[in-house]
KETOR-506346 format. One record per atom (N, C-alpha, C): z, x, y. Coordinates in steps of 0.1 Angstrom, whole numbers, plus 5000, padded with zeros to 4 digits. Atoms other than C-alpha are relative to their C-alpha. Layout:
ZXY;...
REM end
This chain:
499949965014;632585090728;499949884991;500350145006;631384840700;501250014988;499050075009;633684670675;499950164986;500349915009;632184970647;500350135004;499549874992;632885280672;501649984999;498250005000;636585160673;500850004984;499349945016;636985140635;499850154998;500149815006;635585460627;501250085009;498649914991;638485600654;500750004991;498350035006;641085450637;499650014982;499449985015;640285550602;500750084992;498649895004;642585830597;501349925000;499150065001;644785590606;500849934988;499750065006;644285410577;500350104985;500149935011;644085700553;501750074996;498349965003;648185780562;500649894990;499250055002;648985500551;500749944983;499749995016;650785470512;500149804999;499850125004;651085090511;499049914998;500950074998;648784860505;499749895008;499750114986;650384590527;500050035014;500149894987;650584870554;499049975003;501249994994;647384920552;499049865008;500150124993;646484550557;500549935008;499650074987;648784450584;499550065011;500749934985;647384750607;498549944998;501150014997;643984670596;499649875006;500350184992;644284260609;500450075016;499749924985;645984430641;498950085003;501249964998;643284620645;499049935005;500550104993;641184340644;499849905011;499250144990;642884080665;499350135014;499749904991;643084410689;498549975003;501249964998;639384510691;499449835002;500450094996;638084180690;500449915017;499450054985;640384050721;499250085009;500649934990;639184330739;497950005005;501550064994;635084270731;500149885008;500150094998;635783950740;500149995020;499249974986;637384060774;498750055009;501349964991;634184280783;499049944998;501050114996;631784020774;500649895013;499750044988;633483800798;499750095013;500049914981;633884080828;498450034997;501249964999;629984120819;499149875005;500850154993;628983750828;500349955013;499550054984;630283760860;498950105005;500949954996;627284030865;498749935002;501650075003;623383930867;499650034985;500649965006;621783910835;498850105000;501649894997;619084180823;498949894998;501350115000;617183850812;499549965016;500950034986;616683750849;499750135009;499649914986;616684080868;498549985002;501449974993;613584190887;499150134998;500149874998;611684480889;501050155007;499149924990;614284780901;499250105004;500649844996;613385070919;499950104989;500349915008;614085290890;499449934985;501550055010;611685040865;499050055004;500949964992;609285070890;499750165004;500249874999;609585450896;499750094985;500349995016;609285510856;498549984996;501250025003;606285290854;499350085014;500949994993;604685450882;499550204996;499649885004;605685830868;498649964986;500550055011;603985670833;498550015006;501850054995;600585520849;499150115008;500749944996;599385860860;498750064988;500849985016;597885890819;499149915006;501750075003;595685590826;499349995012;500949944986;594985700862;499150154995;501349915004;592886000844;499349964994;501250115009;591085760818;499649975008;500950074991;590085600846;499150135010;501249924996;588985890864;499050094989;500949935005;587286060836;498949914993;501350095008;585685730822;498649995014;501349984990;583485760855;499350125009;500649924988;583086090865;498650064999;501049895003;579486190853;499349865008;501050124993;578285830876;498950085008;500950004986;577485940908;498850164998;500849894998;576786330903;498750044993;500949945007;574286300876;498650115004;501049924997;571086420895;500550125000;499649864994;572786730909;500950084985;499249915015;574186830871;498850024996;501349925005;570886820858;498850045009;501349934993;568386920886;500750085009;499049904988;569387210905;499450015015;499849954985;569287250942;499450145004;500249845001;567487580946;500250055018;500049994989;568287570982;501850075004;498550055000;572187530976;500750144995;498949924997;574887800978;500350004981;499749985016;575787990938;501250025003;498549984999;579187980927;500250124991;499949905011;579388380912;498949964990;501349985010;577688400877;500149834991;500350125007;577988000870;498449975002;501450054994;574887830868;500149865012;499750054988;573787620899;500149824989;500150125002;572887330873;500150004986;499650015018;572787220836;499049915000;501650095002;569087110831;500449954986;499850045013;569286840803;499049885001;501650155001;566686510794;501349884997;499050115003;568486190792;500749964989;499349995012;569186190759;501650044997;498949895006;571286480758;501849945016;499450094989;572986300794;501049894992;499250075005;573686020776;501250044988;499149945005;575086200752;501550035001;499149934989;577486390777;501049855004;499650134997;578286000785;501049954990;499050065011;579185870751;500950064993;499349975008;580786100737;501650015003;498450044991;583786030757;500949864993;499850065005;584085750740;500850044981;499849965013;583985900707;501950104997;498749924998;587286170719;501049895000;499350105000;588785820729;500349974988;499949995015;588285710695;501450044989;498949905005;590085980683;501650015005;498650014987;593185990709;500749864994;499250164998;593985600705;500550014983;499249985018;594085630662;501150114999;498749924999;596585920667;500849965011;499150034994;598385780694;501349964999;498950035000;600685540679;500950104990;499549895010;601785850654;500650065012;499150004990;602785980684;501049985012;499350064991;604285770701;501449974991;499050055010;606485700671;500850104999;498949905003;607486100669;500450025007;499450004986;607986190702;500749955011;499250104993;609085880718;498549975014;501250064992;606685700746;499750125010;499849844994;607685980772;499450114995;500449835001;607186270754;498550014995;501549995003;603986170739;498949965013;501049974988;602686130772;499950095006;499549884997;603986440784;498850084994;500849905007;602086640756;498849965000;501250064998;599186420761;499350075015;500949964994;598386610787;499050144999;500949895006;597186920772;498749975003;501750024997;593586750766;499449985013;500150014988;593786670800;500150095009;500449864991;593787020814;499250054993;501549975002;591487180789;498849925002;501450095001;588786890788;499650065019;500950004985;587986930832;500350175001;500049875001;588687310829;498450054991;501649985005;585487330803;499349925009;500950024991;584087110824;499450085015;500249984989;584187240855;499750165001;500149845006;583387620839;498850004994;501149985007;580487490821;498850065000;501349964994;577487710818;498949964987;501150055009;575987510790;500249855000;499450135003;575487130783;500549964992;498950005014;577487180753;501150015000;498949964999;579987310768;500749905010;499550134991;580387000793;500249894990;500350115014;579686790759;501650014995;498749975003;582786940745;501249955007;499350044992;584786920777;500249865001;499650125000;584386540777;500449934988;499650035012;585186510741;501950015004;499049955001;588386690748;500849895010;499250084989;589186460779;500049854995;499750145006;588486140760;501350014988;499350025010;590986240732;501249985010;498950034986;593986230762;499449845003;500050164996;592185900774;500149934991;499849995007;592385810744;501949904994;498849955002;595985860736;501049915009;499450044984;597185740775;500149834998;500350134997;595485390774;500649924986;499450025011;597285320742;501949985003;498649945001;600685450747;501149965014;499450034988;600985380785;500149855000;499350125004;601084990783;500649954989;499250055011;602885000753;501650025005;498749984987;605785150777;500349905011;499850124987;605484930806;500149914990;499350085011;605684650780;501850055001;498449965000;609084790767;500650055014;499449974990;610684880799;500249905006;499950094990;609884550819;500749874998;499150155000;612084250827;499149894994;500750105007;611183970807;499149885008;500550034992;610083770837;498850045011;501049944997;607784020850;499350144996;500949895013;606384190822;498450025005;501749975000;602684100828;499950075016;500149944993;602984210862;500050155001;499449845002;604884550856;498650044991;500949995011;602084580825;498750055008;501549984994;598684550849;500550095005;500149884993;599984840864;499250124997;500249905012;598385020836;498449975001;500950004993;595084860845;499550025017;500149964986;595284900882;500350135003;499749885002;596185260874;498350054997;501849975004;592185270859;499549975007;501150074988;590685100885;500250105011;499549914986;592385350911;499450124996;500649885007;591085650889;498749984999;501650015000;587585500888;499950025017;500850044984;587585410928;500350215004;499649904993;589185800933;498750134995;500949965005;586385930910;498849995006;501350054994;583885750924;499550045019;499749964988;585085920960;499450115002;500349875004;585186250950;498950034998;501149935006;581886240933;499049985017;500750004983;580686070968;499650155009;499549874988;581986360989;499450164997;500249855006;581086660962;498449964994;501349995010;577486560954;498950075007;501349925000;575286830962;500350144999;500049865004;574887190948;500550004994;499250005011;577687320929;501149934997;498950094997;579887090940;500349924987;500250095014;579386880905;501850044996;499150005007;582287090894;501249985002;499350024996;584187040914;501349815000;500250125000;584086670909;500949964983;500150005009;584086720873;501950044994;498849885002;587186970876;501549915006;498850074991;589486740898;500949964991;498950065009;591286550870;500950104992;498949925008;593286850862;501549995010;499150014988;595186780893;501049884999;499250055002;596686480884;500550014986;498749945011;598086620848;500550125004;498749904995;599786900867;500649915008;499050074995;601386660887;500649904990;499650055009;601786450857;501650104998;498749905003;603986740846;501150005004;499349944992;605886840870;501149835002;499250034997;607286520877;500749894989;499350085010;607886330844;501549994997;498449995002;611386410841;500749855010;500050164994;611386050866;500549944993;499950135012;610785850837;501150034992;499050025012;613285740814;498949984985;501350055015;612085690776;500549855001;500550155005;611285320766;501950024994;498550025003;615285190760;499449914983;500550085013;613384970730;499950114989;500949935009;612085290712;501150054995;498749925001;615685450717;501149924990;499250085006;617085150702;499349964982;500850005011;614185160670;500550104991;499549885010;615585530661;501450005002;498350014996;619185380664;500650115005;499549964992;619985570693;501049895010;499750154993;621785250705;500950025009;500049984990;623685410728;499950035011;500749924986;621585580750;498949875003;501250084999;619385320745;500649855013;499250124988;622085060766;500150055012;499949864986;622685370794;498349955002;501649994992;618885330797;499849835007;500450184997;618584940798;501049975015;498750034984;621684940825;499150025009;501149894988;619685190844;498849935006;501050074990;616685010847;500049835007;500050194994;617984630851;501250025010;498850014992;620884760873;501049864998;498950095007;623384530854;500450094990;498949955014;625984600828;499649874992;500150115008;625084250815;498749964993;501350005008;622484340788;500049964987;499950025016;624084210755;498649844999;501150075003;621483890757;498750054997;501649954999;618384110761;500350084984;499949915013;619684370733;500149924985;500250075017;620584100706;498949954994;501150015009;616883990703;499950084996;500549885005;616184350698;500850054984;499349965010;618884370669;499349924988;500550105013;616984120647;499150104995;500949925006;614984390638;500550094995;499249865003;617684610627;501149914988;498750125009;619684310601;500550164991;499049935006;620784660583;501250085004;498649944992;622984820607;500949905004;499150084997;626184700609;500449995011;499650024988;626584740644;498849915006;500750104993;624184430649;500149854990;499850105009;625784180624;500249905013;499750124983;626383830648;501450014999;498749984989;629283860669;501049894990;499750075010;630783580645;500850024985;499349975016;631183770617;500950165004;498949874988;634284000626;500750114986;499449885009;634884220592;499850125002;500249854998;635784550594;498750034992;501049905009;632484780581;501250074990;499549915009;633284980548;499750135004;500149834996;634185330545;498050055002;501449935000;630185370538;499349965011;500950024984;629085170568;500550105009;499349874992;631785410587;499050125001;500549875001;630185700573;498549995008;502050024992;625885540584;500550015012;500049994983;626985500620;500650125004;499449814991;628785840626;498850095000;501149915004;625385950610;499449975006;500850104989;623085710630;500450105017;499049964987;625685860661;499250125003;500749865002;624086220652;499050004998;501349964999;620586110653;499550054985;500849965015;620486170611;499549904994;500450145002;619085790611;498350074991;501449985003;615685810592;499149855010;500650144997;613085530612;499849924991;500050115010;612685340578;501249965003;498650135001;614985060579;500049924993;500550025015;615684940545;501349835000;499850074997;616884610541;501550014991;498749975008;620784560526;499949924986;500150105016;620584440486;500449905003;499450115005;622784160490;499449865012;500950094987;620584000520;498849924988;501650045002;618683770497;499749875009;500950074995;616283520504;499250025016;501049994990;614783700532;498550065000;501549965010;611383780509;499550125011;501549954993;608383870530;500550035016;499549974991;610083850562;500950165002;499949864997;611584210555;499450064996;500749945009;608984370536;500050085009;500049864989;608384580569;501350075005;498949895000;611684680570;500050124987;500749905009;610784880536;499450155003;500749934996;608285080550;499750035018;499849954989;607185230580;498549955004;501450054995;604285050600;499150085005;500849944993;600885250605;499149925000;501550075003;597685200607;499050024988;500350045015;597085240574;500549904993;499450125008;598884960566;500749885008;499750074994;599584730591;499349874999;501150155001;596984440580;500249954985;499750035015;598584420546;501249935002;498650144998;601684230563;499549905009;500650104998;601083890568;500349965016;499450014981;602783860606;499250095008;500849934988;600684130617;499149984998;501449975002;597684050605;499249915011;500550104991;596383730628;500150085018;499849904989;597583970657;499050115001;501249874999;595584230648;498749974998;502050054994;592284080645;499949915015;500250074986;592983890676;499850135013;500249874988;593884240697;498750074995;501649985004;590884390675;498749935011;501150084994;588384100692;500350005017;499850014979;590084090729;499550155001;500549894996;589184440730;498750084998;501149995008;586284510709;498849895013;500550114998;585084170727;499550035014;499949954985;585684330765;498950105000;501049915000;583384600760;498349914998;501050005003;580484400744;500249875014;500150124990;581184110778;498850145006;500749934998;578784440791;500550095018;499449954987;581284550820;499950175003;500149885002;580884920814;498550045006;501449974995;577184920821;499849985015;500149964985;578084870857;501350125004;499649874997;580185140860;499150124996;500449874996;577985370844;498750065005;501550064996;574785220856;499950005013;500150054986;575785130887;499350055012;500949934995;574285400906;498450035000;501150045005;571185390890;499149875005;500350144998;570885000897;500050005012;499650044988;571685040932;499050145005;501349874991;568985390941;498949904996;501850055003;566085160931;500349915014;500050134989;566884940961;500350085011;499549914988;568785190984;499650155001;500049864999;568385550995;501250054990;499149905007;570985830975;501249975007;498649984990;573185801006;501049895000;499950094999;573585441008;500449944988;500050035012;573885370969;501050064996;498649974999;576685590970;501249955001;499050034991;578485430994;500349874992;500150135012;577585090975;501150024992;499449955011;579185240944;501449995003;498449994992;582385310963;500549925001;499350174990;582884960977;500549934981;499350035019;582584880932;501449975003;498749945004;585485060931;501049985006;498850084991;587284920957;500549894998;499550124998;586884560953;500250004985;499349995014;587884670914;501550025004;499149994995;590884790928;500749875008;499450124993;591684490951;500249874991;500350075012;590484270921;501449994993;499249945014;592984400894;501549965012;498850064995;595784400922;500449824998;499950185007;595184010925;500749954986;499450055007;595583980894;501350014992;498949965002;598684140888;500849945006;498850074992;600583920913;500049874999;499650125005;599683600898;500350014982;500249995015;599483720859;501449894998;498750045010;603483590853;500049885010;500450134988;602883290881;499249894993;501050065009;600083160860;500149974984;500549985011;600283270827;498550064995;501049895004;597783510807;498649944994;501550035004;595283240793;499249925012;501050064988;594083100828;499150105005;500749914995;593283420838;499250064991;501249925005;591483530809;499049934999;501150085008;589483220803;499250015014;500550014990;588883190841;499450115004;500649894993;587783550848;498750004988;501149945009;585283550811;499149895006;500950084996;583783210825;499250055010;500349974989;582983360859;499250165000;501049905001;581683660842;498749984989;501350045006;579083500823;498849885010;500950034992;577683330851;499850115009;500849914992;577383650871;499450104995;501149895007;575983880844;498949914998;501250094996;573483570844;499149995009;501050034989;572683600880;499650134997;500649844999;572583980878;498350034990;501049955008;569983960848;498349955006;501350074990;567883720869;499550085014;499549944990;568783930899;499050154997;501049945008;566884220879;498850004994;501150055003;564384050863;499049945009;501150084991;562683880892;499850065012;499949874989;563384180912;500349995014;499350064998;565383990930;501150115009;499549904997;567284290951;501249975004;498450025001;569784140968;501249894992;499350115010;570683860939;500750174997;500049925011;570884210918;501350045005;498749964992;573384380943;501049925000;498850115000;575884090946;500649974987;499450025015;575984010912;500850144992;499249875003;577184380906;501249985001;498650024993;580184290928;500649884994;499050125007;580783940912;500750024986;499850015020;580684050875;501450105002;498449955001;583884340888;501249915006;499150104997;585384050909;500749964988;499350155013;585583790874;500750094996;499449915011;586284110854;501550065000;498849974998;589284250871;501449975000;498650114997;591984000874;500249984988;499650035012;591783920839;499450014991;500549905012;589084040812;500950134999;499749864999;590184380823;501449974996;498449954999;593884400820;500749874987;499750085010;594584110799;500450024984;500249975015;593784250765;501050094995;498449884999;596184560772;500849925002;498650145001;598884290780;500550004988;499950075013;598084100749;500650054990;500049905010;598084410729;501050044997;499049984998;601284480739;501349954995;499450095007;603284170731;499949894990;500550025010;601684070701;500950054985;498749925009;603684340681;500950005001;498949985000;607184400675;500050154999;499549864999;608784740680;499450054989;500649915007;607684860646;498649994991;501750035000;604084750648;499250035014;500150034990;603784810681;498850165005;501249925001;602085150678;498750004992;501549975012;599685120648;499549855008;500450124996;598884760664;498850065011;500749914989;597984960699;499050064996;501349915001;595985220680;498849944995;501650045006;593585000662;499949905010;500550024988;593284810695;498950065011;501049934990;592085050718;498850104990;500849975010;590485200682;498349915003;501050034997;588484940688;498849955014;500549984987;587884920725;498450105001;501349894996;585885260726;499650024987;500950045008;583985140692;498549935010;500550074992;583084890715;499050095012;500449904992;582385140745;499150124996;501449905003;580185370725;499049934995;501150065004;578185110711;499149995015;500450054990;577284990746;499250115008;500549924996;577085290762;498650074993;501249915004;574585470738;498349874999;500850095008;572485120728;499749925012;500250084990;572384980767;498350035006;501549965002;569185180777;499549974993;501050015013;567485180747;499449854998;499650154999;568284780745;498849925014;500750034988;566884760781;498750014999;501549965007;563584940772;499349944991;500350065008;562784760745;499649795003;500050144992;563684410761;500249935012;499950034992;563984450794;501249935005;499050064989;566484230818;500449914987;499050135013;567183990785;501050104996;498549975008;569984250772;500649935011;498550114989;572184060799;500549914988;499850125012;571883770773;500950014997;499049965009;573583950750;501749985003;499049984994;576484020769;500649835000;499550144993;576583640782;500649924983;499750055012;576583500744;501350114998;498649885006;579483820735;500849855010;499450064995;581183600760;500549884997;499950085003;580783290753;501149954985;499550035011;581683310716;501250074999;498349924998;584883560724;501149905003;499650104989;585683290746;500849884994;499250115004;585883000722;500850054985;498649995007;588083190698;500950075002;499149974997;590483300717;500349885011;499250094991;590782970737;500849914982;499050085009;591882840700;501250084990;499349915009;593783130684;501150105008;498549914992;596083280715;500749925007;498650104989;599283150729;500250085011;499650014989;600383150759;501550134996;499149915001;603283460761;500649975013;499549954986;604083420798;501849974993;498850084999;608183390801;500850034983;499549905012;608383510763;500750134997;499749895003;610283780748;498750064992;500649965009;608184020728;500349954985;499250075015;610283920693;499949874999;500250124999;609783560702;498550014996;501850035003;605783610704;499750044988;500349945013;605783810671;500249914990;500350155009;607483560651;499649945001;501450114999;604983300664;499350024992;500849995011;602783450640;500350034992;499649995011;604783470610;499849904994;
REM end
């Protein structure tokens, strides 16, 4: 119980009392009392492990893995139209009807592409409402309800008897992916031990990579006849298991501690650092709260007034509003509380000066990752690999992608907090501008097995650290109440990035042949040299430590 829970008990106490000296000899006793006793359970709490050092626990780990089934459907729905395309638009007249569906969904590439990008565009949508979500609901519940689009979107899909109606369906499944890839490493962030944050974190890309390689299986195994829908339809299977077992997860102890829940919010932090010894980890988090009096420094030992009494019994009941308004007589802390004022969206989050250098930097890591041209082997890859191979074999190709994506991304999840975050990003964008290099030569000179290999090098560089990095970044860049609107115009701009590419990669190609590679190689290059001068190093950081860096 905190030094403010024990006054408010004892205020009846003071209300008996007719003296005025009365009242001040109980209220120093009081004092003396309550303070001896914090003093007593900080002691018996340092004889525990700190939450600053712990490790991953089983119930971190079983939370984040409950969590990372959102961006295990992004990842399966950002690839599932790869492999089956032929067999969606040319029908099989040979091949078994499923009742009164049609066998196929004749369409021209256009309308294809279409079907492609506009997944993008749902994302879009999803990531700019996300952090509004994440903010009412809590991280949990907004993933929870995030799966809605994620059972209608593969239900129209996998029902479709028009290409309009598959058009829609993937609109509907991008708004969920959307939503997921936003919201889910914004949780792993908050949840993870400060020592292996960036690991806990790529879980959230190694969750996409496992949804592309499981996508990429499926479509293998279901590609002929009507099988498409089946392919199409699968990703409803992991948001009913989503469902069913969320109740795992805990909510984000950080978010619980934002809507001074504080708490439940300590019950949660015990929980997942299996220690009682969490007042180090929680007092950074109190700097963000300088108006509640249950986070003045340990130092200053005055009883709260009747009116602070009365905010924390209110606070207690959850009648806290999330603005957090700074206390009149706090001066000289200017510009530094102005976001205590108001409430951080994305409508207004580039109008304070601490968030602003953050937010064009996660803007460019993300925005920047798309235009490096890694997407066009995913949704190309098939394509690039039948001009050389049979159907059967180009398949199989495809598959191995998505494996050594998978094995990739692991990698780099087990050195990310070993290393630190800018070795791996600088080292994986270098190594992918020399293999979208070979690849374009590899293409151009028709060059078949340069073309093949280089497919494989450009997911090697990409996975360990383009890929996962930016989500990292994105993550601990913000403070708790930037930490959504920051995310959404992040991944806002990710799939800006991803529908440019996607719709403008053909067209690009046709026009100029094997030189769009270029493109990509220069995106690289120049991402490259401003973010080797304008990001720090986070490894070993708290989140609240990296924020104020840019103040």
């Amino acid at each position: 119980m905190t030094l403010t829970g024990r006054a408010s008990e004892a205020s009846d106490t003071f209300d008996v009392l007719d003296s005025s000296g009365a009242h001040e000899t109980v209220e120093e006793s009081l004092l003396l009392h309550t303070a001896t006793v914090e003093a007593q359970e900080r002691g018996a709490n340092t004889e525990s492990p700190r939450s600053l050092d712990a490790g991953i626990t089983m119930a971190c780990f079983m939370s984040a893995a409950v969590v990372c089934l959102a961006p295990l459907q992004y990842g399966y729905h950002i690839a599932e139209l790869n492999t089956p395309r032929k067999i969606i638009t040319g029908c099989d007249k040979d091949a078994a009807h499923w009742g009164s569906l049609p066998l196929c969904l004749p369409m021209n590439d256009a309308i294809y592409s279409l079907a492609t990008s506009i997944f993008a565009i749902g994302g879009l949508v999803g990531s700019l409402g996300a952090g509004w979500m994440a903010e009412k609901w809590g991280r949990r519940g907004a993933l929870l309800l995030n799966n809605a689009p994620f059972v209608l979107g593969p239900l129209l899909m996998a029902f479709s008897v028009s290409p309009s109606m598959l058009i829609v369906g993937r609109f509907v499944s991008g708004i969920g992916s959307g939503a997921a890839v936003v919201i889910a490493p914004m949780y792993l962030s908050e949840i993870a031990p400060v020592r292996f944050r960036g690991t806990l974190n790529l879980l959230n890309q190694l969750s996409i990579v496992v949804g592309i390689l499981i996508t990429l299986t499926v479509g293998m195994l279901a590609n002929e006849g009507p099988y498409w829908r089946v392919s199409v339809g699968f990703g409803l299977v992991f948001a009913l298991i989503h469902i069913v077992i969320s109740g795992l997860a805990v909510e984000s102890p950080r978010y619980l501690w934002s809507r001074n829940r504080r708490s439940e919010a300590r019950a949660v932090l015990c929980r997942l650092r299996q220690t009682p010894n969490i007042d180090d980890e929680v007092s950074d988090w109190s700097t963000t709260s300088v108006s509640d009096p249950t986070c003045r420094p340990s130092s200053d030992l005055r009883l709260p007034s009747d009116e602070s009494l009365h905010a924390d019994q209110s606070v207690n009941r959850g009648e806290s509003d999330h603005t957090i308004k700074p206390d009149d007589d706090d001066e000289g802390l200017g510009d530094a509380l102005q976001v205590e004022k108001v409430n951080v969206t994305i409508f207004n989050i580039f109008r304070f000066a601490q968030y602003r250098k953050p937010w064009a930097l996660v803007l460019l890591l993300q925005f920047g990752q798309q235009l490096s041209g890694i997407n066009t082997v995913f949704y190309y890859s098939s394509s690039v690999l039948e001009k050389m191979f049979s159907s059967r074999i180009s398949s199989i190709l495809t598959v191995m992608i998505g494996v050594l994506n998978v094995l990739a991304t692991a990698s780099g999840a087990l050195i990310v907090d070993r290393f630190g975050r800018r070795p791996l990003l600088f080292s994986s964008m270098g190594s992918m501008a020399v293999s979208i290099t070979l690849l374009g030569l590899g293409l151009g000179l028709k060059i078949n097995t340069l073309a093949a290999v280089s497919l494989y090098l450009v997911v090697a560089s990409f996975a360990p650290g383009y890929g996962p990095v930016p989500f990292l970044l994105g993550t601990e860049f913000f403070d708790i109440r930037a930490a959504g609107a920051g995310g959404s115009w992040a991944l806002a701009a990710n799939w800006v990035g991803t529908f440019i590419v996607a719709t403008a990669f053909l067209p690009l190609q046709n026009l100029i042949g094997e030189w769009v590679f270029s493109i990509f190689v220069v995106c690289l290059v120049v991402c490259g040299a401003v973010f080797y001068f304008h990001i720090p190093e986070t490894k070993g950081r708290t989140i609240e430590e990296i924020s104020r860096s840019f103040k």
